[in-house]
KELUMGU-37149 format. One record per atom (N, C-alpha, C): y, z, x; residue in one letter. Coordinates in steps of 0.1 Angstrom, whole numbers, plus 5000, padded with zeros to 4 digits. Layout:
<atoms>
YZXA;...
</atoms>
This chain:
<atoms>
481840964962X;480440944959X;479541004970X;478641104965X;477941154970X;476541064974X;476141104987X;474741044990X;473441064979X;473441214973X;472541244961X;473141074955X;474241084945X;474140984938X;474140834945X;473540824954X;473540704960X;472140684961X;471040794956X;469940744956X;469540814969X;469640934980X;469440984994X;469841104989X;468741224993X;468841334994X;468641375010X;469041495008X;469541555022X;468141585024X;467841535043X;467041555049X;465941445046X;466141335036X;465741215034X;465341135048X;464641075050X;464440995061X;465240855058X;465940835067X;466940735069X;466940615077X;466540495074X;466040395085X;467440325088X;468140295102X;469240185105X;469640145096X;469240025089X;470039915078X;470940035067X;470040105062X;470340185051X;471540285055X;471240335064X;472340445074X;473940325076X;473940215076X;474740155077X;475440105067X;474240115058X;474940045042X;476040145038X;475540245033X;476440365034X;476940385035X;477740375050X;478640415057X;479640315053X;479340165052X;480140055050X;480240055035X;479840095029X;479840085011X;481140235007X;480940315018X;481640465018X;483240385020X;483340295033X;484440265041X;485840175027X;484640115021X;485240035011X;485540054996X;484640214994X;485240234980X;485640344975X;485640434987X;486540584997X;487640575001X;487840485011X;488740445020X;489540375016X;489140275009X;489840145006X;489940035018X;489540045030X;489139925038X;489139815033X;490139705041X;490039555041X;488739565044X;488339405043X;486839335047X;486739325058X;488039235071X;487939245084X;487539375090X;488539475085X;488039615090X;486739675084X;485939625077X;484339665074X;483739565082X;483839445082X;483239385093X;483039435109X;484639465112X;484839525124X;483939675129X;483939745115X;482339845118X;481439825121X;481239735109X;479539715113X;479439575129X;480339525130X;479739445143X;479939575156X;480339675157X;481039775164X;479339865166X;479039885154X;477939975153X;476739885154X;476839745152X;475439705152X;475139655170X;476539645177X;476239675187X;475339795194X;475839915187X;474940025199X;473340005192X;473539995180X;471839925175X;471139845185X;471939745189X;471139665194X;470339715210X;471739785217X;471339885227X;470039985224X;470440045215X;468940175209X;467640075211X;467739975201X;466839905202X;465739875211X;467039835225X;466439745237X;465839865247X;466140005242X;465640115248X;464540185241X;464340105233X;462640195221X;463340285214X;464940295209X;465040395197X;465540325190X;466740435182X;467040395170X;468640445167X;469140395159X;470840445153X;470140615150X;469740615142X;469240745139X;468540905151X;468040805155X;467440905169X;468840855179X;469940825180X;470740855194X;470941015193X;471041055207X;471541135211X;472741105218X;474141175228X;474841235233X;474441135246X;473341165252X;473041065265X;473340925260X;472540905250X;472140725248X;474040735241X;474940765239X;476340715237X;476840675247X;476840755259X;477440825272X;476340665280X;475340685274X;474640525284X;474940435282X;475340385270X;476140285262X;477740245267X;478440355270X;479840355271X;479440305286X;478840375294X;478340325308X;478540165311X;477140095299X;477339975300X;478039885297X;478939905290X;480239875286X;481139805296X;481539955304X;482639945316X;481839835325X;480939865329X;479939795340X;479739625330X;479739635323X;480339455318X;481139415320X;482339465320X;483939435322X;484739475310X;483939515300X;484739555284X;485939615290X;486739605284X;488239665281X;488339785278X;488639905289X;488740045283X;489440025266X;490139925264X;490839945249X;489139905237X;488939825240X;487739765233X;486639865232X;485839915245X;485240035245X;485840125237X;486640195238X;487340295229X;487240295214X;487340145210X;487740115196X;485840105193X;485040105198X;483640095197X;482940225195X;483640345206X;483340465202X;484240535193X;484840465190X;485640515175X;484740495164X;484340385167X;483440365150X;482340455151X;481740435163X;480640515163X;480640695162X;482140715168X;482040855158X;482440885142X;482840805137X;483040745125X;481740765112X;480940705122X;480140685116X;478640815117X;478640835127X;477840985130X;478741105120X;479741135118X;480641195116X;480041185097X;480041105092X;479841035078X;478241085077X;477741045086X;476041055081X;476041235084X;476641315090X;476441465094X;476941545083X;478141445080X;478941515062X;477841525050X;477141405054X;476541355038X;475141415044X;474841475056X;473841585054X;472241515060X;472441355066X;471441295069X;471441295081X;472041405094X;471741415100X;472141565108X;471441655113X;472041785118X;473641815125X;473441665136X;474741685145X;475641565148X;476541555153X;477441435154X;477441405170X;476241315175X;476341255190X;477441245200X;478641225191X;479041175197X;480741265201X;480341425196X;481041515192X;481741595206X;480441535221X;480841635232X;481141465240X;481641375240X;481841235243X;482941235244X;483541245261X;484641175264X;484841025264X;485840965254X;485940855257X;486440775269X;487140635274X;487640605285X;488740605283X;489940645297X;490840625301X;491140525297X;492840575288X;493440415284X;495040455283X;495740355295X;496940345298X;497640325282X;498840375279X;499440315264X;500640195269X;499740105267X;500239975268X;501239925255X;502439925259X;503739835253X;503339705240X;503939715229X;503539645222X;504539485227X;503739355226X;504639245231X;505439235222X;507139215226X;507939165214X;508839105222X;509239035209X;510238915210X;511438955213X;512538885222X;513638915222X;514538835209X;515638865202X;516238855193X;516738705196X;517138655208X;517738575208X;516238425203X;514938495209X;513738415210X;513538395195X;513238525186X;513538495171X;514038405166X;515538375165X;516238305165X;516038165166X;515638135176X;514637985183X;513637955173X;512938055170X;511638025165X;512138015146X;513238105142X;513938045125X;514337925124X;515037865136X;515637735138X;515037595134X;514137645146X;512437575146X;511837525133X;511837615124X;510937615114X;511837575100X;512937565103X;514037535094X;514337375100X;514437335110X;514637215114X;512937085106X;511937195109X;511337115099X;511337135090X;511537185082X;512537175066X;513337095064X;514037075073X;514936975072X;514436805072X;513236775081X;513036635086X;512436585074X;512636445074X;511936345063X;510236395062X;510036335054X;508636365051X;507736375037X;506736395034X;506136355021X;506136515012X;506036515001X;506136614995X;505336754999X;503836735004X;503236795010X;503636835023X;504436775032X;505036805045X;506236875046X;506836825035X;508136985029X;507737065027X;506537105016X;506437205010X;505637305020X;505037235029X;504537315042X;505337365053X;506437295051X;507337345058X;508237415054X;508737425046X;509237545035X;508737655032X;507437645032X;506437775030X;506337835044X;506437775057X;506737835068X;507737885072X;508637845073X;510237855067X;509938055058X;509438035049X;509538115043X;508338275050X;507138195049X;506538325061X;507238365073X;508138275081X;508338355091X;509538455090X;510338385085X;511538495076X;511038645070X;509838645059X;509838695055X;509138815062X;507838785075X;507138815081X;508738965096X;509538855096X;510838905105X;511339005101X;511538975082X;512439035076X;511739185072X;510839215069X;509539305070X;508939425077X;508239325086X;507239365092X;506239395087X;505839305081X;504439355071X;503739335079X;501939395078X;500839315086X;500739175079X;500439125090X;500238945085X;499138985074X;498339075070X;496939005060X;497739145047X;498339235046X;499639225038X;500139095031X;500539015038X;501938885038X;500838775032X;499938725036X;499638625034X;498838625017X;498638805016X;497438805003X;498338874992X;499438874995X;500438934982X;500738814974X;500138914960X;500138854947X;501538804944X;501338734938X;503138684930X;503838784921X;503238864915X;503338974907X;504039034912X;503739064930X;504439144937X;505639144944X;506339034941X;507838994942X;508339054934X;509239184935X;509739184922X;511339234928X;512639274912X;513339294917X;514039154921X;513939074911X;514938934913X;514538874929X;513238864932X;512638854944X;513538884956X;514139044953X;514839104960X;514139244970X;512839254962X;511539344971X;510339284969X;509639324979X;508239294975X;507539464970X;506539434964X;505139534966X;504739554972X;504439574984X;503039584988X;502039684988X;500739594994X;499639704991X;499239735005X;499339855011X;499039805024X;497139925032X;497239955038X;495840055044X;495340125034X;494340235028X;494140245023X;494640235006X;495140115002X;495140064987X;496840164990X;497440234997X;498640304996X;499840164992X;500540184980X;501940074981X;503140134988X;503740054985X;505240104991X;505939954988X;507439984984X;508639864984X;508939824996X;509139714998X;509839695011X;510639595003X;512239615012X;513239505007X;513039425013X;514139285007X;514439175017X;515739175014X;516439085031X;517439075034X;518038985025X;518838895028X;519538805018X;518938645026X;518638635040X;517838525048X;516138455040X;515938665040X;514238605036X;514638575020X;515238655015X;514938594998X;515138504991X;516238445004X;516938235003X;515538195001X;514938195015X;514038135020X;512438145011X;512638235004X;511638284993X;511838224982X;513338224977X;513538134966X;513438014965X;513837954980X;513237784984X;511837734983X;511037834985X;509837824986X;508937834973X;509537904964X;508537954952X;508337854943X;509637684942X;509037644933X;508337514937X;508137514953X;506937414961X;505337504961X;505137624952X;504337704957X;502737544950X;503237524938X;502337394932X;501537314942X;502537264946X;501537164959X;500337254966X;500737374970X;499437424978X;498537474964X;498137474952X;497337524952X;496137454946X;496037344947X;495037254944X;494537254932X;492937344934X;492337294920X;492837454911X;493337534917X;493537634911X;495237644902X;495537604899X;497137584890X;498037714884X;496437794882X;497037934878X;496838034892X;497137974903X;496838104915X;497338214915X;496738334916X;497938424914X;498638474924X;498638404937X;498838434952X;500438404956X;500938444963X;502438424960X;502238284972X;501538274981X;501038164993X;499638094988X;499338014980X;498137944978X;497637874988X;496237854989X;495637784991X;494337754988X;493737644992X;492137604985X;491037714986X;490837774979X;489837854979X;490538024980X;491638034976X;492738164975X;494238154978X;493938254989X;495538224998X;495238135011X;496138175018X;496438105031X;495638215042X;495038165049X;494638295060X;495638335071X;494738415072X;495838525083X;495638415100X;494938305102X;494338285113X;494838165111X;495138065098X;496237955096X;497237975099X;497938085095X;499138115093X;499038175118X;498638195119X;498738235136X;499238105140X;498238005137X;498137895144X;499537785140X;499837805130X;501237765125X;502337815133X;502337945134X;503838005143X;502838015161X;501937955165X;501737935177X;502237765179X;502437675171X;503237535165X;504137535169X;504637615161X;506237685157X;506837715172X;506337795177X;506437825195X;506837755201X;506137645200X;506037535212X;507437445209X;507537415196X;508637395188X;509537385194X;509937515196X;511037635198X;511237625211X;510537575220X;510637635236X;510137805243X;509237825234X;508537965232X;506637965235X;506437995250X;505437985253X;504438045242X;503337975235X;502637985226X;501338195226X;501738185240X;501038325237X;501338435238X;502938415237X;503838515235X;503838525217X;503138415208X;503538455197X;502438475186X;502738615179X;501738605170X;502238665158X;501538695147X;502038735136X;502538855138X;501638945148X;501539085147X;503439145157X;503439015166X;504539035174X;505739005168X;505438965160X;506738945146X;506939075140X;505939185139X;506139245131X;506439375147X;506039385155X;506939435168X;508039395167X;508439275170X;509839225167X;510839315161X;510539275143X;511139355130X;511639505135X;510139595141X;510639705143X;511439775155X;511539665162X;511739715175X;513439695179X;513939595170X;515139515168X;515839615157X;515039615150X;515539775137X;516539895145X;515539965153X;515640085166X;516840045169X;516539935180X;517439915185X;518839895184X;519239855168X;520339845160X;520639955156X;519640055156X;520540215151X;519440245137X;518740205140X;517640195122X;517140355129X;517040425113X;516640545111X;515040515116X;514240605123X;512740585127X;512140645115X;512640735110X;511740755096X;511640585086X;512840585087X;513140435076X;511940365078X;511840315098X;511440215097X;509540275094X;509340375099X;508140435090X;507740385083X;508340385070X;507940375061X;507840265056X;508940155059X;508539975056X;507539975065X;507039965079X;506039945085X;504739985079X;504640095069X;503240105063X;502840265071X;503340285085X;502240385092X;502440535084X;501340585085X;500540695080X;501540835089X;501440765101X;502040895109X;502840815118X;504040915120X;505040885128X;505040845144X;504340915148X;503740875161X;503340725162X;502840675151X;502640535156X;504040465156X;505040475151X;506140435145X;507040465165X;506540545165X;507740645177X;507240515194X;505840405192X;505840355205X;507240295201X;507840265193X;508640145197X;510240225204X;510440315202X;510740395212X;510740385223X;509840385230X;509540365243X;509540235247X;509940135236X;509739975244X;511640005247X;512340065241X;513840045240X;514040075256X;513040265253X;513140325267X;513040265285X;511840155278X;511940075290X;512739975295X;513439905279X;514739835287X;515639925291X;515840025291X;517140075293X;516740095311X;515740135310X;515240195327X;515640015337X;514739905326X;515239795333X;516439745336X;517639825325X;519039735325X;520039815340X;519639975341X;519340005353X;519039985365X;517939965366X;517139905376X;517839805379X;517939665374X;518939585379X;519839555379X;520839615373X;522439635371X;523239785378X;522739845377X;523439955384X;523539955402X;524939955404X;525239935421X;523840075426X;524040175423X;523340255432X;521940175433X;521040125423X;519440085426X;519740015436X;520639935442X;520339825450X;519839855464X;520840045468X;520940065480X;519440085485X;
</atoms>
């Protein structure tokens, strides 16, 4: 969709709100962007707004300086060269979009070095800690309790398996349709970054634990009876920020310091334990969802660093 048909012709005068609509209306029916990640633009962009602002301009009048003065203020707050970065990402993003569609000459942010950023290790679980935390979540499956306290516990039982078994993104996992079990609930569907599907199997652990679960799916779904959610809950599914706070539970459970655990480290886990077993890196590519292999290839380097550790403190020569 062109800007003509959006009602903006080129060289149209363009005020903030409007310049933003666009770009987020582009992200979502172009792209196929989640909501969190359109939210995540526009709070990203309405930040340097607010900057323009406090200096007598505008989103529209930045230049190259007012980026470069921005990223300044940033560091000098204490922002996180990762967080900065991910800020001037949108922001070229989005200059980038309005220069395409012709509403503006140049892209500000085109001669803009961003900040220095160490490539920091994804946190994952050691195999044995997994393990602790299936136990965990199956032991309350097991305990007495009212129908509602099984079926909550069964359905966790069932996300963390399946979350292990995977590596889906948690907002993947939590928003897959029932539809999308398929294959004698021996694969799933999924829909993952831009609207792209892909199969991913399950083991014979998750699809127990899937089968145990599907026909407690009732209890969760309140006033809705026909949900089409394979995880119900009041008002849809289950969120991605329930479901954290459940396996940060689950943690403590386990004997598993709670900030070591999160959905996302589950899905480090999956891939990193994959590797390490001899899993093809294209394979795991492709169940992980990523676009390009390079993102697939850090978990490489998490292997690489135990090896340097098993080294380091087991080989007679390090000691001398």
């Amino acid at each position: 969709m062109t800007t003509a048909s959006r009602g903006v012709g080129p060289g149209d005068a363009m005020d903030d709100a409007r310049a933003i609509e666009l770009f987020l209306e582009m992200l979502l029916s172009e792209r196929g962007a989640a909501g969190h990640t359109v939210a995540g633009y526009q709070r990203d962009i309405g930040q340097f707004q607010k900057f323009q602002n406090l200096r007598g301009s505008d989103l529209a009048g930045a230049d190259n300086v007012a980026i470069r003065a921005h990223l300044t203020e940033l560091a000098e707050s204490g922002l996180a060269p990762r967080t900065a970065a991910r800020r001037l990402s949108a922001l070229r993003q989005f200059y980038r979009f309005l220069q395409a569609e012709d509403l503006r000459p140049d892209d500000p942010c085109a001669a803009v070095v961003g900040p220095r950023l160490g490539r920091p290790l994804p946190k994952v679980l050691s195999e044995a800690q997994v393990i602790l935390l299936l136990d965990a979540a199956r032991a309350r499956a097991r305990a007495d309790g009212t129908a509602r306290s099984r079926a909550d516990a069964v359905r966790l039982v069932a996300l963390t398996e399946l979350l292990y078994a995977t590596g889906l993104r948690v907002s993947e996992l939590v928003g897959i349709p029932m539809e999308n079990v398929v294959e004698g609930r021996k694969c799933l569907l999924v829909r993952g970054k831009g609207g792209k599907e892909r199969i991913v199997p399950l083991g014979q652990p998750a699809a127990a634990a899937l089968g145990d679960y599907v026909p407690l799916r009732e209890v969760h779904m309140g006033k809705n009876p026909r949900s089409k959610w394979l995880f119900p809950s009041r008002g849809g599914h289950l969120t991605r920020h329930r479901f954290a706070q459940l396996l940060k539970e689950l943690a403590v459970e386990a004997g598993i310091p709670p900030e070591k655990i999160s959905p996302h480290v589950l899905r480090h886990a999956f891939a990193s334990h994959l590797l390490a077993n001899g899993a093809d890196l294209r394979a795991v590519q492709k169940m992980l969802g990523h676009a390009d292999i390079s993102t697939t290839q850090i978990y490489t380097h998490i292997l690489d660093e135990r090896l340097k550790a098993v080294v380091r403190d087991h080989h007679p020569l390090s000691r001398t």
